[in-house]
C-alpha positions in Angstrom: 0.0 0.0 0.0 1.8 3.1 -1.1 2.0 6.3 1.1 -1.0 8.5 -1.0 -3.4 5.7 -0.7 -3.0 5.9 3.4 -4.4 9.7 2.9 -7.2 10.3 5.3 -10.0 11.9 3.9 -11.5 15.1 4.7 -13.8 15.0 8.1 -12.6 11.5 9.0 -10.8 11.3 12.3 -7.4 11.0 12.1 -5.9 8.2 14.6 -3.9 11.0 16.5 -6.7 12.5 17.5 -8.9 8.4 18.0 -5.8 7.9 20.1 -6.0 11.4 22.0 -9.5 10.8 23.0 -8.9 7.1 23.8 -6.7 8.3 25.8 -8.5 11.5 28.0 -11.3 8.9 28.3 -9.5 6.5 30.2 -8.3 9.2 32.3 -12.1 11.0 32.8 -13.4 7.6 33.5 -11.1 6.7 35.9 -10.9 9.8 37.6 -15.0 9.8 38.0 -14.1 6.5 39.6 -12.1 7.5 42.3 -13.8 10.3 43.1 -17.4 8.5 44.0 -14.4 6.0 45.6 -13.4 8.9 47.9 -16.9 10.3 48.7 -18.0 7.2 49.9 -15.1 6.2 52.1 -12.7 9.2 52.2 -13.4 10.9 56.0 -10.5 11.3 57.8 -10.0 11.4 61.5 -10.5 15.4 60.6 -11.0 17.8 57.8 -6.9 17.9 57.2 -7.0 14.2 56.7 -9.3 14.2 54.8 -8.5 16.8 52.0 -5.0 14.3 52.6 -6.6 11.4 51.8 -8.2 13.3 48.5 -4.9 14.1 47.2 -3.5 10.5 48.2 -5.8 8.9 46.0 -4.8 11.4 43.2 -1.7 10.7 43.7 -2.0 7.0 43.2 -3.8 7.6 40.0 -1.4 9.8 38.5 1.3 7.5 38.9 -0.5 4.7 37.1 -0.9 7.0 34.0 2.6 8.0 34.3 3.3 4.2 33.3 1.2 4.2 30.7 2.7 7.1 29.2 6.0 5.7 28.9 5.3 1.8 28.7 5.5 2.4 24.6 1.8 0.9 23.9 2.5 0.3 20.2 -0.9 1.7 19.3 -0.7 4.7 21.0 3.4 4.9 20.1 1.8 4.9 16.4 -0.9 7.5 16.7 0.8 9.9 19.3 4.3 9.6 19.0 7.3 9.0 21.7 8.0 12.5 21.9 4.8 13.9 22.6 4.0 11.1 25.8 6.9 11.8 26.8 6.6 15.6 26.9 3.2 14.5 28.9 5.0 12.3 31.3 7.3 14.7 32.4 4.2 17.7 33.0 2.6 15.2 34.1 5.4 13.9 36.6 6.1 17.2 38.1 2.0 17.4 38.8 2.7 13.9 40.9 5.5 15.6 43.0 3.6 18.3 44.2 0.1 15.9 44.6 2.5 13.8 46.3 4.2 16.6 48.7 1.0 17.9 49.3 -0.4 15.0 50.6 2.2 14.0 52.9 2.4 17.7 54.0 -1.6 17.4 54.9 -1.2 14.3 56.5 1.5 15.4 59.3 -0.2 18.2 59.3 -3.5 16.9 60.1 -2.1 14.4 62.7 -0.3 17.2 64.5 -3.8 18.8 65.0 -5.5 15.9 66.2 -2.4 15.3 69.1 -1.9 18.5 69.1 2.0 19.0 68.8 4.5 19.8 66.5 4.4 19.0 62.6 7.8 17.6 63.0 7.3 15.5 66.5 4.8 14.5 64.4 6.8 13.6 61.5 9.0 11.2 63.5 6.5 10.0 64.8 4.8 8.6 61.7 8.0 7.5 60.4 7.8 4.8 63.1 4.6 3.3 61.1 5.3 1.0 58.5 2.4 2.4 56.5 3.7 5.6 56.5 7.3 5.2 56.4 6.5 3.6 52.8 4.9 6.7 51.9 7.9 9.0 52.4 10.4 6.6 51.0 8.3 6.5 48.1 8.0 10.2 48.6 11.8 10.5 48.8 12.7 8.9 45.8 10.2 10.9 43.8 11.4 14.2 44.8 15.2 13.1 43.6 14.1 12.0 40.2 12.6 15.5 40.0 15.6 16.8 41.1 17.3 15.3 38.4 14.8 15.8 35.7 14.9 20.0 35.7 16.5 20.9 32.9 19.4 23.3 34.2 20.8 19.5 36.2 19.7 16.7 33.6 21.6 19.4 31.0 24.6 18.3 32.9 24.0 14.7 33.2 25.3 12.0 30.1 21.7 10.7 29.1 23.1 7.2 30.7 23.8 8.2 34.1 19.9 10.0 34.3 18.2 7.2 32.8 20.2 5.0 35.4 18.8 7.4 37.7 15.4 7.7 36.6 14.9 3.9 36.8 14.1 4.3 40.8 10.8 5.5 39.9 9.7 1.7 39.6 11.3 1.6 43.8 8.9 4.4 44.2 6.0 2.9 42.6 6.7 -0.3 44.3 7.0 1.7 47.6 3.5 3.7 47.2 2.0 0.4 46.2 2.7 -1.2 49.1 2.0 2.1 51.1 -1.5 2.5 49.5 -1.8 -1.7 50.7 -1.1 -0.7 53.9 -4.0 2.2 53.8 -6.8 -0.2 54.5 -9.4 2.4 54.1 -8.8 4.0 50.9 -8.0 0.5 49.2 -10.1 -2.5 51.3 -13.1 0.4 52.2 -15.4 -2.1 49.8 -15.4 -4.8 47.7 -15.4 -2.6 44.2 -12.8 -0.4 45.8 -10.0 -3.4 46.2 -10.9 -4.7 42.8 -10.7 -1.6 41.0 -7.4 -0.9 42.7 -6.1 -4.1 41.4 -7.6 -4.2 38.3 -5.9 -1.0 37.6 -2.3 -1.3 39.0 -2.2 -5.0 37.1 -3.1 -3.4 34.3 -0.7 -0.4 34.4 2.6 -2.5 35.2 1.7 -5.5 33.2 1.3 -2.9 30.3 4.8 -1.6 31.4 6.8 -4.9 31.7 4.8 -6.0 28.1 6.0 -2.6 26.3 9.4 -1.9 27.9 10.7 -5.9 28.6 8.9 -8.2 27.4 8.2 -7.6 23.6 11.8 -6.1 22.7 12.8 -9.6 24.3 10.3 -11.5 22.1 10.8 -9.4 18.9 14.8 -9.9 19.3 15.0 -13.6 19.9 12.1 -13.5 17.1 14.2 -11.9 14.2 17.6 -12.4 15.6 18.8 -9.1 14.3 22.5 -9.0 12.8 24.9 -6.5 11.5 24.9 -7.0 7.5 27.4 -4.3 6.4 29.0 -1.0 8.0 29.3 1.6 5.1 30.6 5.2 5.9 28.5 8.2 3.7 31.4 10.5 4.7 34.2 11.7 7.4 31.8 11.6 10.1 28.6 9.3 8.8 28.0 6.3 8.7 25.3 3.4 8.0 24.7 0.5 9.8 22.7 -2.3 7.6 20.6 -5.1 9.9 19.3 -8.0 8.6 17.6 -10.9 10.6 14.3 -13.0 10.4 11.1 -12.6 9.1 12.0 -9.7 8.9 8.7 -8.7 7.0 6.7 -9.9 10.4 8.1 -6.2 11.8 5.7 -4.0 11.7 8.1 -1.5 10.8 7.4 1.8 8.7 8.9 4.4 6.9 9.5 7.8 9.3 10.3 5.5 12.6 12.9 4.9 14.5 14.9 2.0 16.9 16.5 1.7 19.9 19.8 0.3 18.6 22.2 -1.8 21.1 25.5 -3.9 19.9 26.0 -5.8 22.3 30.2 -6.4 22.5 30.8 -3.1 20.9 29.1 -1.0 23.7 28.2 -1.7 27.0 24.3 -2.5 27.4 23.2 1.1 28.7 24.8 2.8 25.1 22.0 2.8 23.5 20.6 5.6 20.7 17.7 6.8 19.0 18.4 6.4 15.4 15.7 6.6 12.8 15.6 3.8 9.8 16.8 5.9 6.7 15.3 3.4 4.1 12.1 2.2 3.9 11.7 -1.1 5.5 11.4 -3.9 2.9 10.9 -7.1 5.1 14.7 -8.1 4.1 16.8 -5.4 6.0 17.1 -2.0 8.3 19.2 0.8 8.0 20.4 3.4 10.7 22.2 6.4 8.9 24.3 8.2 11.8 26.3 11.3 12.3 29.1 11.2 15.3 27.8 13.0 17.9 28.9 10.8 21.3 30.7 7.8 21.9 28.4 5.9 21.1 27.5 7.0 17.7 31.3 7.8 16.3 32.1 4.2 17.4 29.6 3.1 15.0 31.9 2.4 12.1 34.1 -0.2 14.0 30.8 -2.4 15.1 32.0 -5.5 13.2 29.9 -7.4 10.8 28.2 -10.1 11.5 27.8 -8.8 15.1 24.7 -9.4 17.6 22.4 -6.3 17.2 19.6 -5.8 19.6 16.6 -3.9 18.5 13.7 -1.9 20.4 10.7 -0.2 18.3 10.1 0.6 15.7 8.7 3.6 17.1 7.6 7.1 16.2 4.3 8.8 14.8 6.5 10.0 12.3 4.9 8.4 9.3 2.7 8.4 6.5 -0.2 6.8 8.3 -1.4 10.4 9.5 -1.7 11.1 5.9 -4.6 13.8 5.1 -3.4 15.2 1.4 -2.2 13.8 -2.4 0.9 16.2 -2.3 3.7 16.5 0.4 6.3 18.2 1.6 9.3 17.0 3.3 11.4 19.6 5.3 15.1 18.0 7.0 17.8 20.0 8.7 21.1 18.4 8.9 21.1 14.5 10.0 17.0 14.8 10.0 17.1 13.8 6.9 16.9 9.6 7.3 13.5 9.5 7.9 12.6 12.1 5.0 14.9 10.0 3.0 12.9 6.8 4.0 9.3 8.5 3.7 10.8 9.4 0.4 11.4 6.4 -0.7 7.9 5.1 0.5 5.9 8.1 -1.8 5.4 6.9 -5.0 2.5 8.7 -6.1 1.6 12.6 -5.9 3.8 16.0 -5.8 6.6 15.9 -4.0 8.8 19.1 -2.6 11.7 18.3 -0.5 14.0 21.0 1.5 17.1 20.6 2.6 18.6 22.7 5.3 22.2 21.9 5.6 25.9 24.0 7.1 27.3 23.0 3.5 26.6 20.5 0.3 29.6 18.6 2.1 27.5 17.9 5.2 24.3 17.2 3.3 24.1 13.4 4.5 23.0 10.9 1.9 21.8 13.5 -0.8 22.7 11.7 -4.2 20.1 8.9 -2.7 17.5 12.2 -2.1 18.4 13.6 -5.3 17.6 10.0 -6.6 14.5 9.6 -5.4 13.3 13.4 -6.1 14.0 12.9 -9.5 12.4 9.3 -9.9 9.2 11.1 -8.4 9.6 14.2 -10.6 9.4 15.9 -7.3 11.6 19.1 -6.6 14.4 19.2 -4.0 15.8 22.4 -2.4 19.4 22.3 -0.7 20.1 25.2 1.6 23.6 25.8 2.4 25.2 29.1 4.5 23.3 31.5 6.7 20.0 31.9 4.2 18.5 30.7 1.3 17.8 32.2 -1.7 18.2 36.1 -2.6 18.8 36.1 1.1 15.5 35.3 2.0 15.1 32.6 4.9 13.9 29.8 3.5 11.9 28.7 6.6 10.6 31.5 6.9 6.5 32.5 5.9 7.1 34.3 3.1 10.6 31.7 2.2 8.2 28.9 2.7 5.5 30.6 0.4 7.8 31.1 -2.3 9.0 27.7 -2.4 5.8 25.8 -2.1 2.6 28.1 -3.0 0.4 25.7 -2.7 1.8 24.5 0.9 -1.5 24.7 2.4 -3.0 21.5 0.3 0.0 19.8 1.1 0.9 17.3 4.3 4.1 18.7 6.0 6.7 16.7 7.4 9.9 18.6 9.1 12.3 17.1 10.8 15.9 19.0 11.9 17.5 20.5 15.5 14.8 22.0 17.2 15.6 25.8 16.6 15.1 25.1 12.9 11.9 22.8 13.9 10.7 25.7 15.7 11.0 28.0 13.1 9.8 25.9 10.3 6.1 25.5 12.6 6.3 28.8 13.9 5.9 29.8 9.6 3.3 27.1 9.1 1.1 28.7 11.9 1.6 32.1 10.0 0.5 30.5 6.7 -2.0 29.0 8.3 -1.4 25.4 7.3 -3.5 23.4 8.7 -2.9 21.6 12.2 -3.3 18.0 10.5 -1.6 18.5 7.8 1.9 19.3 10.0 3.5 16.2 11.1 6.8 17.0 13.3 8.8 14.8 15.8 11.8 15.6 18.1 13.8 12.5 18.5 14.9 11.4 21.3 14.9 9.2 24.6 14.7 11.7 27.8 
């Protein structure tokens, strides 16, 4: 099925959007759920516990949607994209901490009232109770992995050593699971109650362990991936061909990326991003990378034949959110490997492609581009310098205009650092192109 016949038509609903309300419905519906759950059992010993116990049991849901958010669901993965749930799960992680802190803060609070003495004779106090002491571990943790995950610290942090980091959140979850066990009126207060509470925390972690462990184990011993060939495109590129089997059993597409691990080459936590820069063909993958680490400059000495294992494909990058006959494809730099892929994959309507690059020198894999632009009778623009042409920014609403007049019957895919990214949508909202037709995603893990 080629890439134009995927195009959704007009007033259909596209599967972002079935996946976005998929989504905000699981979250109304549960959180109708434990609100009648804390109207019918939710007193406290006082008013202070109580309003506690209302943000304890907020708490407890929004940790069960943080592991949905990042237990890379394939179908939502597909429709939403890894960078957008993870944008989510962060926001939506820094809501927890304060739920969290604010709970715990009520709850001494509210037991120093009722003995009436000091919040923090108070707070040793209740660290003595194994119910509670749970709590502020679980508390503890969650406060450090914010800690770590404001920007100005995880900046300064290789991405290895904070994802290292970050894994403690599944100590804390275990912690406030057991904690919220221990909290026999909020969890045993009825029947319903202790099977929705269950139901729901089965259901978020064996989502979880399916998504993160278990089906990148299954899909690797399934296709047995192998290094094919190492071929560098230039001084610092190089591609990395994987072949395995049954290969066309992975439901790979054009646009997406891996998780890419070589196993005796780098040590288990090295893993990268890359996105597939040719079309999948049920035979063999293709990373295309430019040395930016360790990890990714080593490329070129993995050695063929190697072990190579694989997690994903994943990304919302593709042609599946289709809405138009024509497209453009916008790449800065490296960004190109999954324009070059969708590329490959259009083989029917108008086709524009622009090219953003320092110099022709560091345009990665353009005689493949200029290839496949030409088979398509499609048009490619290669940007070198400061600006485009005349001196007008190509990226720009009035560059973008000029290049593509028709831009707003077109689906627009742009991928590039994030400055240029930010420019290239800041023009489309100018031009008024609209919001389905712009398909953008910002690689990457954390």
């Amino acid at each position: 099925m080629t890439a134009a016949s995927n195009t959704v038509r007009r007033g259909t609903v596209l599967p972002v959007d079935a996946a976005r309300w998929a989504l905000w419905t699981f979250v109304l519906v549960n959180v109708v759920i434990v609100e009648a759950l804390f109207l019918s059992a939710g007193s406290g010993k006082n008013g202070v516990l109580t309003v506690a116990k209302f943000f304890g049991l907020h708490a407890a849901l929004l940790m069960l949607f943080q592991l949905l958010l990042v237990a890379r669901l394939p179908w939502l993965d597909r429709r939403i994209g890894m960078d957008r749930l993870t944008v989510w799960h962060r926001w939506v992680g820094f809501s927890l901490l304060w739920t969290v802190l604010t709970h715990a803060t009520l709850v001494v609070l509210g037991y120093a009232n009722l003995d009436d003495t000091s919040m923090g004779k108070t707070f040793v106090a209740l660290s003595g109770v194994p119910a509670s002491l749970l709590g502020m571990l679980a508390a503890a943790v969650l406060v450090g992995i914010a800690v770590i995950s404001t920007r100005s610290l995880r900046r300064r942090l290789r991405y290895e050593v904070w994802h290292g980091l970050h894994l403690l959140l599944y100590a804390a979850l275990g912690l406030a699971f057991a904690h919220q066990l221990q909290e026999t009126t909020t969890f045993t207060s009825s029947a319903f109650a202790t099977a929705y509470w269950w139901t729901l925390w089965l259901f978020a972690f064996s989502a979880l362990v399916t998504g993160r462990f278990a089906m990148p184990l299954w899909r690797n011993a399934y296709h047995r991936f192998r290094v094919a060939a190492v071929v560098p495109e230039s001084d610092n590129v190089v591609s990395v061909y994987v072949t395995g089997r049954h290969l066309d059993k992975l439901p790979a597409r054009a646009g997406q990326f891996c998780i890419w691990r070589f196993p005796g080459h780098n040590h288990w936590w090295s893993a990268n991003p890359f996105s597939l820069s040719a079309a999948p063909n049920g035979r063999g993958l293709r990373l295309t990378a430019k040395a930016a680490g360790s990890t990714s400059a080593g490329l070129r000495n993995v050695p063929v034949g190697s072990h190579a294992f694989v997690e994903g494909p994943y990304g919302a990058f593709t042609s599946l959110h289709r809405t138009r006959p024509g497209i453009l494809l916008i790449a800065g730099g490296v960004g190109i490997t999954p324009v070059r892929a969708l590329l490959e994959e259009q083989t029917t309507g108008d086709v524009v492609v622009l090219y953003r690059v320092r110099s022709e020198a560091d345009a990665v894999l353009l005689d493949e581009v200029r290839h496949l632009v030409a088979l398509r009778g499609g048009r490619l623009h290669l940007f070198t310098g400061r600006t485009g042409e005349d001196g007008v920014p190509p990226f720009g609403p009035s560059g973008l205009h000029r290049l593509v007049p028709d831009i707003t019957e077109r689906d627009v895919y742009v991928c590039g650092p994030p400055a240029m990214t930010t420019v290239v949508l800041s023009g489309l909202r100018d031009l008024r192109v609209p919001v389905r037709q712009v398909h953008a995603e910002r690689f990457g893990l954390a």
